[in-house]
C-alpha positions in Angstrom: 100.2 95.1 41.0 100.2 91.8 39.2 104.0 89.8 38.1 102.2 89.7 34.6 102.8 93.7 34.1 105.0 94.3 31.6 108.4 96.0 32.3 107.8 99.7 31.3 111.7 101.1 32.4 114.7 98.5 32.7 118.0 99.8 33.0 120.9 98.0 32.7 124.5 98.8 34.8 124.3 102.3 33.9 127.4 104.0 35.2 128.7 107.5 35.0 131.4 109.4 35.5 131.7 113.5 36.3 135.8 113.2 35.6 137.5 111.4 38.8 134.3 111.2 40.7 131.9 108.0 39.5 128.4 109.4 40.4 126.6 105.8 39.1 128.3 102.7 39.6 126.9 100.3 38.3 122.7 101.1 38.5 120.3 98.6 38.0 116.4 99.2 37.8 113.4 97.4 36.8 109.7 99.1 37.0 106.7 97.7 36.0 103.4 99.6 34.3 101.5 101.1 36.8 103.9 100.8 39.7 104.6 103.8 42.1 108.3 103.6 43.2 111.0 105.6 45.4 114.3 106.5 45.3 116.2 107.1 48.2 119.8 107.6 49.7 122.1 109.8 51.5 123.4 113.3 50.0 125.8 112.4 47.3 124.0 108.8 46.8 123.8 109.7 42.7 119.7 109.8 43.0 119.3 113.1 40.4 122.5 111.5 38.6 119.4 108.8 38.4 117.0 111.1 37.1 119.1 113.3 34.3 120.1 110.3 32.9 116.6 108.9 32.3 115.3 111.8 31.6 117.8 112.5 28.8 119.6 115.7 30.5 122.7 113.7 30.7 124.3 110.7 28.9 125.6 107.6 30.5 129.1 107.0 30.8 128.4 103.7 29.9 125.3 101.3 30.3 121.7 101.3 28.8 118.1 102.2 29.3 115.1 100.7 27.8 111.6 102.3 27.9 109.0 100.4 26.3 111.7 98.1 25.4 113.0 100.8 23.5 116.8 101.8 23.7 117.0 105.7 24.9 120.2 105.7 26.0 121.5 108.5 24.5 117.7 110.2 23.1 117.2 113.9 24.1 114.8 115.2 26.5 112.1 116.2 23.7 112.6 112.8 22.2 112.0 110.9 25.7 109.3 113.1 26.4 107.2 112.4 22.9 107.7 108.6 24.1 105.6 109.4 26.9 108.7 110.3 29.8 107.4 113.7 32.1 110.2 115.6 34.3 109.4 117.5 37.3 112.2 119.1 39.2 113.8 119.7 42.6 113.6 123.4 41.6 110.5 124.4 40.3 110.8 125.4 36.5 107.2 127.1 35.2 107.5 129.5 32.8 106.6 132.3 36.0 105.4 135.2 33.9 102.8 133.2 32.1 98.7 132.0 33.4 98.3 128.7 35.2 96.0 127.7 32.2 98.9 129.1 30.0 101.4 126.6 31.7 99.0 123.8 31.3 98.1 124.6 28.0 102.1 124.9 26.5 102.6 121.2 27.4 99.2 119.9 26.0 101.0 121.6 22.5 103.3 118.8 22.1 100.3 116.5 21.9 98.0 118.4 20.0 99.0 121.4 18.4 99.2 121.6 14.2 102.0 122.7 13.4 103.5 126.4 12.3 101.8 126.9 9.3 98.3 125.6 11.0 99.1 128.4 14.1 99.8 131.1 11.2 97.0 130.9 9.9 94.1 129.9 12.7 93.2 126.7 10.0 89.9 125.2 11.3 92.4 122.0 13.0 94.2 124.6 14.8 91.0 126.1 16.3 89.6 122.3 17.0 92.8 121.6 18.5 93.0 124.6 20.5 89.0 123.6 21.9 90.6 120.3 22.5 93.7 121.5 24.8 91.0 124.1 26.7 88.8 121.4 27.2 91.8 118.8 28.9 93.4 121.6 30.5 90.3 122.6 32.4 90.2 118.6 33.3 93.6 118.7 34.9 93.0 122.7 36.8 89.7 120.3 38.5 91.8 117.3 39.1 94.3 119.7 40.9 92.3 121.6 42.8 93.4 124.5 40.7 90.3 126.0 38.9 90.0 129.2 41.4 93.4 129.9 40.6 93.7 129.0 36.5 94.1 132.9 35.9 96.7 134.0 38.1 100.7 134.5 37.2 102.1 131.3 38.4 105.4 133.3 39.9 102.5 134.8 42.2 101.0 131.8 43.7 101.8 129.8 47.3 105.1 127.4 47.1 102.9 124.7 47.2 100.2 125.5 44.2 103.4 126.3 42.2 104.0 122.8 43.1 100.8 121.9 42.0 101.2 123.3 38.6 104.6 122.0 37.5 103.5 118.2 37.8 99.8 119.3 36.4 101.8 120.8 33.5 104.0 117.2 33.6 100.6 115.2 33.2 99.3 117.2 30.3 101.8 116.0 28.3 100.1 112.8 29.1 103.1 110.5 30.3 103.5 106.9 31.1 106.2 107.0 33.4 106.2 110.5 35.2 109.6 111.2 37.0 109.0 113.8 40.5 112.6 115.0 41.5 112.2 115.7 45.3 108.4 116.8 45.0 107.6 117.8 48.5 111.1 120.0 48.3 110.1 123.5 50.3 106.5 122.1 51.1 105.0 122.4 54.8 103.3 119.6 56.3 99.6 120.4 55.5 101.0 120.9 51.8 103.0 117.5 51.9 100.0 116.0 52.7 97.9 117.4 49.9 100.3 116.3 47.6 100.2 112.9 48.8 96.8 112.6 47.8 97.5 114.2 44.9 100.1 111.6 43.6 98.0 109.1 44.9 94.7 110.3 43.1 96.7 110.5 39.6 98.4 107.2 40.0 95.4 105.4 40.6 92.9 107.6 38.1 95.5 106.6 35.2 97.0 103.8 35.9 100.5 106.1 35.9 103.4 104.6 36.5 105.7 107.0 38.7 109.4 107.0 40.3 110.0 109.3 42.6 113.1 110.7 44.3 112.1 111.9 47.8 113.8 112.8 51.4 110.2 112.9 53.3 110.3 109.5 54.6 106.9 109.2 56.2 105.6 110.5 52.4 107.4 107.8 50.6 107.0 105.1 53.0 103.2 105.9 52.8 102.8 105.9 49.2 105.3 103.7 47.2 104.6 99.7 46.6 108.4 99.5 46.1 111.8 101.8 47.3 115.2 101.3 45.8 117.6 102.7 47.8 121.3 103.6 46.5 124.6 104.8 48.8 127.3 106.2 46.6 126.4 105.5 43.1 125.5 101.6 44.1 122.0 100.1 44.9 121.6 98.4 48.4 118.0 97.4 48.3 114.9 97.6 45.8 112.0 96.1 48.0 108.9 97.1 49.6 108.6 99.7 52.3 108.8 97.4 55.3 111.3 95.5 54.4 113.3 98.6 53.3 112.6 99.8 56.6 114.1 97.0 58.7 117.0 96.4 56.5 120.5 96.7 57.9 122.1 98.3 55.4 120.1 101.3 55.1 119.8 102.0 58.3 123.2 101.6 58.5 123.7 104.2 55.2 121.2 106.8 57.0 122.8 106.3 60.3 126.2 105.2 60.1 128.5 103.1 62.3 128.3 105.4 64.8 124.0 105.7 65.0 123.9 109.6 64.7 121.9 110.7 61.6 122.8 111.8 58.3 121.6 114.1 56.3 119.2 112.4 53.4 118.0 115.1 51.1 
């Protein structure tokens, strides 16, 4: 990653507030095109505070964000995501009753489909533009490793291809900054690992730029260029993962005064 990238996210003291209780105090972040960063902190830090607010789920108290030096403050979900902003969550959220393809296939719509009438009526673009999303959404089942399983309910799958799906579905819509809310959330260690490679395979195949909220330290530390971490709303460090490692405040944050461990989800 070069200094000459541009700035693809920049947010500005972005604070909010759920009543009494100040979730954000103050959050600053800069990432860069093609940069794969984490987010970290204790339980209660504000890290999916973080997250809804990019993402457009919730509106800032006060503060602003800029995406492709854009303002999207206050945009919607659908609006971010047409910018080019994918969401996965800390719960998975695939529409269960429907294929693996099917999943795939309903995000690849935002991009290509042709409108009501065009679906009405099966117009020759619909039918190109319905080759065109079988076509990319057989490229993502391969890039997943999900091909032997493109037919099956996606409520009946593993934990982990579930997993697999939601950010496959999250790529179709073909982001440039792809937001993964606690991705290895219910994962095992052999699946944690697959996913891993995974992220690192689509971050490096597509020059993605990714943030990441995450409590699997070994996973972030092994993947991320940079990790912010935040304690109660506030950011204590944004730096590379051995620094982050050795710094006093974190540890401190993770450990407290008194050395015994907290709980970092």
């Amino acid at each position: 990653m070069t200094a000459t990238c541009s700035v693809l996210l920049r947010v500005e003291d972005l604070y909010k507030r759920f009543g009494g209780i100040v979730a954000l105090d103050g959050y600053n972040v800069r990432i860069r095109q093609g940069e794969l960063v984490g987010l970290i902190g204790p339980n209660g830090a504000g890290k999916t505070t973080v997250f809804n607010l990019l993402s457009g789920v919730l509106t800032p108290t006060s503060g602003r964000i800029f995406f492709n030096e854009q303002d999207i403050t206050r945009q919607r979900p659908d609006e971010n995501t047409v910018l080019g902003i994918a969401r996965t969550f800390q719960n998975i959220r695939l529409f269960k009753n429907l294929s693996v393809i099917d999943n795939i296939k309903i995000a690849f719509h935002m991009r290509f489909g042709k409108g009501f009438w065009s679906t009405i009526f099966h117009t020759p673009a619909y039918r190109q533009a319905e080759k065109e999303m079988e076509l990319k959404a057989n490229e993502f089942l391969d890039l997943f490793d999900l091909t032997s399983v493109r037919d099956r309910t996606a409520k009946n799958l593993p934990y982990g291809i579930q997993r697999r799906v939601e950010i496959a579905r999250a790529m179709a819509t073909r982001p440039k900054l792809l937001l993964l809310d606690e991705p290895s959330a219910g994962l095992n260690p052999s699946e944690t690992d697959e996913l891993m490679n995974t992220l690192l395979k689509i971050h490096q195949a597509y020059d993605l730029t990714i943030f990441l909220v995450e409590h699997d330290m070994k996973l972030i530390m092994a993947i991320c260029q940079k990790i912010q971490v935040i304690d109660r709303g506030r950011m204590l460090t944004f730096a590379p993962p051995d620094e982050v490692r050795r710094d006093q405040r974190v540890i401190e944050a993770y450990l407290g005064k008194s050395g015994r461990a907290k709980r970092h989800a």
